[in-house]
N, C-alpha and C positions, 0 to 999 in steps of 0.2 A: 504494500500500500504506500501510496506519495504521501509522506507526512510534510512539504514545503507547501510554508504559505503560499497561499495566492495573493501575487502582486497587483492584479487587477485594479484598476481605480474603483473608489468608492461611489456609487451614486450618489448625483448629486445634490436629489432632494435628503438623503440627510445629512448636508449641511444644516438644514433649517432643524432638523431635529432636537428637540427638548427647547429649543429657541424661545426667550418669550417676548411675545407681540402684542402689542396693543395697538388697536386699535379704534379711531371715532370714527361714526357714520351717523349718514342722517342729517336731518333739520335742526336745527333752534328755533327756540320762541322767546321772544323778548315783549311782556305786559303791556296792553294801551289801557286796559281798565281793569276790572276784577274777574271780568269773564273774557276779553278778548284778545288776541296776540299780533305783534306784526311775526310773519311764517317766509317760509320758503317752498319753491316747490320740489327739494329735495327728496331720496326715496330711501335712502340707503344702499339701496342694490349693489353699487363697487364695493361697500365695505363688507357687506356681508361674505357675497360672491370669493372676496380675499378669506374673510375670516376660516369658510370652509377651505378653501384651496390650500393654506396654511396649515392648517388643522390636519387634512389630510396628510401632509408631510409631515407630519409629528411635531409641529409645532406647539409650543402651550399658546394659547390668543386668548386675551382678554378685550371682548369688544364695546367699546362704552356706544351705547345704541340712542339716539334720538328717538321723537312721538313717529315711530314710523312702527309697518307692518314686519313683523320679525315670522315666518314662520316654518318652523320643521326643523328650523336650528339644531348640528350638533348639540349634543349635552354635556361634549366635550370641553366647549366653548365657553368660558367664560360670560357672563352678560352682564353689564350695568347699563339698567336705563335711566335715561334723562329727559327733559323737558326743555328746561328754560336753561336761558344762554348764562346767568349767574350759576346754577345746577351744575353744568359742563363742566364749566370753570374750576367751582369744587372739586368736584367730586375727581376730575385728572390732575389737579395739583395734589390732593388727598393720595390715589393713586401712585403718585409719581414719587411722591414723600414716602411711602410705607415699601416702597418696590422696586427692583430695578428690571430694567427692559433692553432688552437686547437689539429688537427695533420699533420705532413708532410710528404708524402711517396714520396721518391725520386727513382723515380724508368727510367726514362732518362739512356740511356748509352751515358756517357758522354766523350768525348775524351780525350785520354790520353798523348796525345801530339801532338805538333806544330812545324812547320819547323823554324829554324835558324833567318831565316831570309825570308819576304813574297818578293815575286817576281812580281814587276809590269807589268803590260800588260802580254801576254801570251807567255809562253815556247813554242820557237819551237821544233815539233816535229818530227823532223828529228835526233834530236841530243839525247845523253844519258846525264840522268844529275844523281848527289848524291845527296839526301835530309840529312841533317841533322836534326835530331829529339830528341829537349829538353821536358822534361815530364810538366804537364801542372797542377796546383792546382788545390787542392781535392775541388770541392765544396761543400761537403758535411761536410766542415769543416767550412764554411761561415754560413751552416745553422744551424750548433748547437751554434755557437757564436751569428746568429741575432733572432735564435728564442728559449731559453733558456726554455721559460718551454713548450714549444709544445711535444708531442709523437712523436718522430722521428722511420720512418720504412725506412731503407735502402736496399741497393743490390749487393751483390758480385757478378758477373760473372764469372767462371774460366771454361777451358777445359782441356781434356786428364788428369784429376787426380781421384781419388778415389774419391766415395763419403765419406768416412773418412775424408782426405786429404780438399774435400771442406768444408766440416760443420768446419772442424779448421780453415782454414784461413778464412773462414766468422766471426766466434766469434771473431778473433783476432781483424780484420776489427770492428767490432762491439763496441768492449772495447775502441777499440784506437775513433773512432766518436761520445761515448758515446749514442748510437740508443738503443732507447726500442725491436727493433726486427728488424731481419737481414732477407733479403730473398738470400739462396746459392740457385745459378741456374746454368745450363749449355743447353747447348742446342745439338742438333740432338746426340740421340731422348734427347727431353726435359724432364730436371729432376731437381726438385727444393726442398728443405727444409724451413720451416717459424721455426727460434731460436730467443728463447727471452732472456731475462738476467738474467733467473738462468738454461740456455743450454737446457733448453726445446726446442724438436724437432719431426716438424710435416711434412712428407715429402705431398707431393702434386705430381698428375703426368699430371697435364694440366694447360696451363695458365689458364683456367674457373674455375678449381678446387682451384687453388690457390687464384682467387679471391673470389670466394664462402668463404675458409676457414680462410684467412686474414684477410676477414668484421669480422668475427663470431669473430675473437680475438681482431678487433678494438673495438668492441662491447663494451669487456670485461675492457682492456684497459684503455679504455676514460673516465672511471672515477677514475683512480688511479691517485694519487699526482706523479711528477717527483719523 
């Protein structure tokens, strides 16, 4: 009998093995009154689509989940759900504080601002009212400050510009958060980019596709030093 190991390389998904990942999906909601929100029309579906993909690889994933449809979910999978964009906030610095993470893909569309001032009890609607609306902290700037040497993979959203136009102000995004890899999306019809941090650019033309090709570079990724 041949008692020599076998030199074969290792597959590659388990790199990502025992791995832990976190990650956000979904919407935010930020209060106009006691019962109303300003929303997004977020679904979660990228984040999920990963969290299983990941999962499958033997990843541990922890997914902080937005007011979105979650269903059939691993049970493998970690879940914390959230609501409001204060909520988020918490509950991934809390998070980030008690645990360390191997990679983080922040992929949540997160709200970009809040009324002036919250409104107790509910607006009547008979009357017109003005919201005033101040912009709301990056959190994506909480998570490179709590979790320092994690792979951070972030996300631009932009519409009506070029795809030139978007892969720039994704890298821009990108430099100024310090992120291992940016994902530039827009939607109807959906169209995404995966840039990493020497502008390498992989365009992707379905959320399934993008998660298919995102693993294959976390893959790659997950063992390079910050």
């Amino acid at each position: 009998m041949d008692t020599k190991k076998s030199h074969r390389p290792q597959a590659t998904g388990h790199r990502l093995k025992n791995k832990k990942i976190l990650i956000t999906a979904g919407p935010t909601w930020v209060p106009i009154d006691s019962v109303r929100v300003i929303s997004n029309i977020a679904s979660g579906e990228t984040g999920i689509l990963l969290a299983e993909k990941l999962n499958n690889l033997g990843a541990k994933v922890t997914l902080l989940m937005g007011p979105g449809r979650v269903c059939c979910l691993n049970k493998k999978i970690r879940l914390i759900p959230f609501s409001f964009f204060d909520e988020l906030r918490s509950k991934l610095r809390k998070e980030l504080q008690s645990r360390s993470y191997d990679i983080i893909i922040h992929s949540a569309a997160v709200s970009d601002f809040k009324t002036q001032r919250l409104i107790k009890g509910k607006l009547n609607s008979d009357k017109t009212y003005n919201l005033r609306l101040l912009p709301l902290p990056k959190i994506i700037q909480d998570i490179r400050r709590l979790a320092r040497v994690a792979k951070i993979v972030m996300f631009k959203l932009e519409q009506n510009i070029s795809d030139k136009a978007l892969i720039e102000r994704a890298k821009i995004a990108q430099i100024k958060a310090n992120a291992h890899l940016v994902v530039a999306n827009r939607l109807d019809p959906y169209r995404a980019f995966i840039i990493d941090r020497k502008g390498k650019t992989i365009s992707v033309k379905s959320k399934n596709d993008l998660a298919i090709k995102l693993t294959k570079i976390l893959k790659l990724i997950s063992r390079l030093k910050r």
